[in-house]
C-alpha angles and dihedrals in degrees: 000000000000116000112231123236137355120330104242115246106249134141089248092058126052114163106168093048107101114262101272125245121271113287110246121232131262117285126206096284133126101343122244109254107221114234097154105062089060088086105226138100112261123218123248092259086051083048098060097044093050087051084053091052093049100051088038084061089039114036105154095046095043143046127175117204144162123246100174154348124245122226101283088049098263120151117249108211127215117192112198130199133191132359106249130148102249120054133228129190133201129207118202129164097030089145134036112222086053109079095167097085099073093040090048087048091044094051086050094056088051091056087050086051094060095037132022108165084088085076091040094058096051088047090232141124104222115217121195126186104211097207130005098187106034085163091060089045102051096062092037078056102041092103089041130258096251083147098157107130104349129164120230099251090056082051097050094046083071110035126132131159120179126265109268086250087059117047104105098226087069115081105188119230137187138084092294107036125138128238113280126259117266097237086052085052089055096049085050093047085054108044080055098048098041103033096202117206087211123022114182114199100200122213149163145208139214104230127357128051154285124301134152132216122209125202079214136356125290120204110236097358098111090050086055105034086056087047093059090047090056095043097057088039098254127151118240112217110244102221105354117236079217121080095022087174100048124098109267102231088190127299110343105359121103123182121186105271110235095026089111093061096049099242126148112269111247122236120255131249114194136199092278090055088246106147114211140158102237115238084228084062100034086072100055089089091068093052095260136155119215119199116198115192132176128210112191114222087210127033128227103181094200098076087066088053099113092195115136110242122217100229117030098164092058090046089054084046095053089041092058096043088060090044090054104032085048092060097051086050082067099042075054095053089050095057136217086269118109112281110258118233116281108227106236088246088060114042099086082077092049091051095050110041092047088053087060089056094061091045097075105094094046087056104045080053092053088054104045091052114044116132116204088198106123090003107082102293087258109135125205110263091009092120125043080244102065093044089055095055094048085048075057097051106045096057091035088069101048091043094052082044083050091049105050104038078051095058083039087067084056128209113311081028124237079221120041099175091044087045093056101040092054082047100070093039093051082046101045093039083055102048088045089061090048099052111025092038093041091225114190132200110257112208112244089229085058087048095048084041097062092044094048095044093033078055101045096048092045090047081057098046090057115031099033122101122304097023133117093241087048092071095045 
């Protein structure tokens, strides 16, 4: 797709310089560390000194950089590899409950390291951002991110994702919106100034499968994005809970509905009724592709189950009134007494999880009136898959809300009886995932593995020779 307008004229884009020589590979210098291969996720102070020790072995292929700071002043980090003519950008830490993105980015840039003629060979210089919310991060991480081999219940005790106003991919809009963040502001920045022809916004999810979400169609993408799944043994979700208004290209694939057609892409309204322009679709006015695609932490084999069901509209019935009466069982948990007062440190997961109690309605709406009409012909709840996955999801929001307002009590808890009672719901909705859902523990190293080769064969789709990105 042609980029409109001019290219800005930055020191990151250069688009009248002749294409540079190969790059040549390694030599025997400093030797890479291995990071990677521990099999956990890093924190984003690990992150950050891996992607030292990398450019440090590899000076002339790589350079690491800031390119802003987040609300709280804390550096946002840009590595950059090759020298190619096209740009690419990764996205990684977006949200804070999903740790596999950096790691995913991180294990990318290895493979660069080693060898750098794959860049080469798409003519292009990769960008990640290693994390686009530190600030998210830093309290999700506050208790480490030592992930190998955790249960459900050890991942939820610590669990925290943003508040819907705060989660940097989504700009507000309307009349009344407040100033973006400025993390927000620094991914824009950057979608203007680099242009890329492909961006990949990498995340993950608790319990479920795979799926990927396409800003337009790809031709052969979904064939080769389900072929990876299968061949590192990861479920594809059926129908995604996420994307309800996409188009749905077969079982786990999602491409923005209308894109064909070349129409502006509409703001989106959440659960919480917060209106925003997604950064994926903010880049379509520079021509460029973004690639969503989801890694689950924890498998659950039946959303990928593509068998017809016989009642649909009962089982999204059941499903909502999980979803609802789950969330009263938490307003339970909190008590009539007056509400104790949330520490400062602590008051991002009060926030938070009191704003997903309050998302259930929308979403039970959202539900009830879906109509499959122009976006595949897939129906909520019409496969065993897809009503697994909304079994999933409407016990996976009361149990974040759970979670947080949990860690919001504290240790020793301003509420003890509060604090206990939100205990055994956060233990026994865990449990219940782990046993009714089958969830199973994916390696890190499988979960790196899907981002990193999801990115590389879509890089190739759509930057390799005869495409409409190769000429770019």
């Amino acid at each position: 797709m042609a980029a409109t307008g001019p290219a800005p004229a930055t020191a990151l884009r250069e688009p009248t310089a002749p294409s540079p020589a190969p790059t040549p590979a390694p030599g025997p210098g400093v030797p890479l560390p291995h990071l990677t291969a521990a099999g956990i996720y890093p924190t984003t102070g690990e992150l950050v000194r891996y992607a030292e020790a990398l450019t440090a072995a590899r000076p002339g292929l790589l350079r690491l950089s800031t390119v802003g700071t987040s609300r709280a002043g804390r550096p946002l980090w840009l590595l950059s590899a090759g020298h190619g003519r096209r740009h690419v950008l990764t996205v990684a830490g977006a949200h804070s409950n999903e740790p596999v993105g950096g790691a995913s980015a991180i294990r990318l840039a290895e493979r660069f390291a080693l060898d750098p003629a794959q860049l080469d060979a798409l003519d292009c210089t990769w960008h990640f951002l290693l994390c686009l919310d530190p600030d998210g991060m830093s309290l999700a991480e506050r208790h480490g991110r030592a992930f190998r081999g955790w249960r459900v219940e050890r991942y939820y005790r610590h669990f925290y994702r943003q508040e819907f106003t705060c989660q940097p991919e989504f700009r507000p809009t309307g009349t009344r919106a407040r100033a973006p963040l400025p993390e927000s502001d620094v991914l824009v920045g950057l979608l203007d100034e680099l242009r890329p022809a492909v961006q990949f916004s990498l995340h993950g999810i608790e319990v479920g499968g795979t799926f990927l979400q396409l800003t337009r169609e790809v031709s052969g993408a979904a064939r080769t994005f389900r072929e990876l799944a299968g061949n590192l043994r990861i479920p594809v979700e059926h129908r995604p809970f996420d994307g309800v208004d996409w188009f749905v290209e077969g079982p786990g694939v999602l491409v923005l509905s209308g894109t064909e057609a070349g129409t502006e892409p509409s703001d989106e309204r959440d659960a919480s009724g917060f209106l925003s322009e997604v950064t994926w679709t903010y880049a379509m006015r520079h021509g460029t592709v973004t690639a969503v695609i989801e890694a689950p932490m924890w498998a659950a084999d039946a959303v990928g189950d593509p068998r017809r069901t016989a009642a649909p509209e009962e089982h999204i019935a059941r499903v909502s009134r999980t979803l609802l009466q789950r969330g009263e069982q938490v307003e339970a948990a909190l008590g009539t007494a007056p509400r104790p007062r949330v520490p400062d440190g602590l008051l991002p997961y009060d926030a938070a999880g009191r704003e997903l109690l309050g998302v259930g309605p929308a979403i039970v709406h959202t539900w009830k009136s879906y109509l499959a009409d122009g976006l595949g012909g897939v129906g909520l709840a019409t496969t065993v898959g897809n009503s697994v996955s909304l079994d999933i999801a409407a016990r996976r929001i009361p149990l974040r809300a759970a979670a947080m307002l949990r860690q919001a009590l504290g240790d020793p808890p301003a509420d003890p009886a509060a604090a206990s009672a939100l205990d055994d719901l956060v233990r026994r909705w865990c449990r219940e995932l782990e046993t009714s859902f089958g969830a199973r523990w994916l390696p890190v190293r499988r979960q790196t593995a899907l981002h990193a080769h999801a990115m590389l064969r879509l890089a190739g789709l759509l930057l390799g020779p005869g495409t409409r990105e190769g000429a770019r």
